[in-house]
Each structure stands twice: as structure tokens, then as C-alpha cells.
N, C-alpha and C positions, 0 to 999 in steps of 0.2 A: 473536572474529572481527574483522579488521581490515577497512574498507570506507569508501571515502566517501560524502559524502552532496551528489550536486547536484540545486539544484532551478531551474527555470525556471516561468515559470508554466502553471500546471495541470499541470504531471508531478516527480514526484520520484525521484529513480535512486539506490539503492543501488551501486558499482562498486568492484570491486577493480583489480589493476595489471592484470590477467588479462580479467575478464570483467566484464557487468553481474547482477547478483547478483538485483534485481527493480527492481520500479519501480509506479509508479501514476498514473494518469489520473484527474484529478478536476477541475470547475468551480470556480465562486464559491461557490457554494449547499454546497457540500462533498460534493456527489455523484456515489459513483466510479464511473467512467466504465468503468476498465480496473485494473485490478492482475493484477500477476503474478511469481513468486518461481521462481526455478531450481527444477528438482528438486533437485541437490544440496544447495542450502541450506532446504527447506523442514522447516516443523517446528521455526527456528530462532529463532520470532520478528519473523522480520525483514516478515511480513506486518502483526502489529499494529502492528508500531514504523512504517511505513508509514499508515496507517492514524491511527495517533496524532499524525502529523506534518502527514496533511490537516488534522485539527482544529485544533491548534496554528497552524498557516498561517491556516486561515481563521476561527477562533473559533467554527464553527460544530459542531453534531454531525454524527458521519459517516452517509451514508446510501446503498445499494446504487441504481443506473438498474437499471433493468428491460433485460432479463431479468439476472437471476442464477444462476450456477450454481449444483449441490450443493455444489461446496467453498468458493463464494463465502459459499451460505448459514452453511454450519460457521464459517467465519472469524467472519462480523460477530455471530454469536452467541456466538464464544467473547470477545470485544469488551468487550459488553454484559454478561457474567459478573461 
């Protein structure tokens, strides 16, 4: 899957020529704010690769704001695996 990657601070956008693919909301502290991934593309990865990218950014470990969802939950568990 071809996509780029921009980031600005506290958001990072997956995009294609077409559309935005997902993206993520996160602080300093590395805690996300907001993520969120196409349905088309879900399942593809591209939520941990997000995910991975906060920490890298910010050296820190990733951690969910409250409230989180049920598929929020699923993600950062599949994460931590």
C-alpha cells in the first residue's frame, strides 16, 4: 500500500493521492488523543504503524485518554502483544 506520511505537531496523517487513510491525535506525554483509520484500510496495520510513530516521535510509551473505546481497547492491546 502506497501512502504518505505527514506529520505536524501532535497529529500524524496517513494519505494517499485520493484520500486520508487515518491519522492520530496525540500530546507530549504520548497520549492519544484521537486515532482513526478508514474502514477500507482497517486491519491493515496502519493503526499500529500510527501508534508506533507516536512513540518514536516522542520516546515515550503510547498510552489511551480516557474514555476509550472497545476497538480502541483491541488496538493498544494488540500493541502491547
Amino acid at each position: 500500500m502506497d501512502y504518505e506520511i505527514e506529520q505536524i505537531e501532535g497529529i500524524i496523517t496517513f494519505k494517499n493521492q485520493n484520500t486520508t487513510l487515518g491519522f492520530v491525535r496525540f500530546n507530549k506525554e504520548a497520549e492519544i488523543e484521537y486515532i482513526y483509520v478508514q474502514n477500507a484500510y482497517r486491519r491493515q496495520g496502519l493503526g499500529k504503524k500510527l501508534l508506533n510513530l507516536v512513540k518514536e516521535t516522542t520516546g515515550k510509551e503510547v498510552t489511551p485518554q480516557d474514555p476509550i473505546s472497545p476497538l480502541g481497547h483491541q488496538l493498544f492491546k494488540s500493541i502491547r502483544n
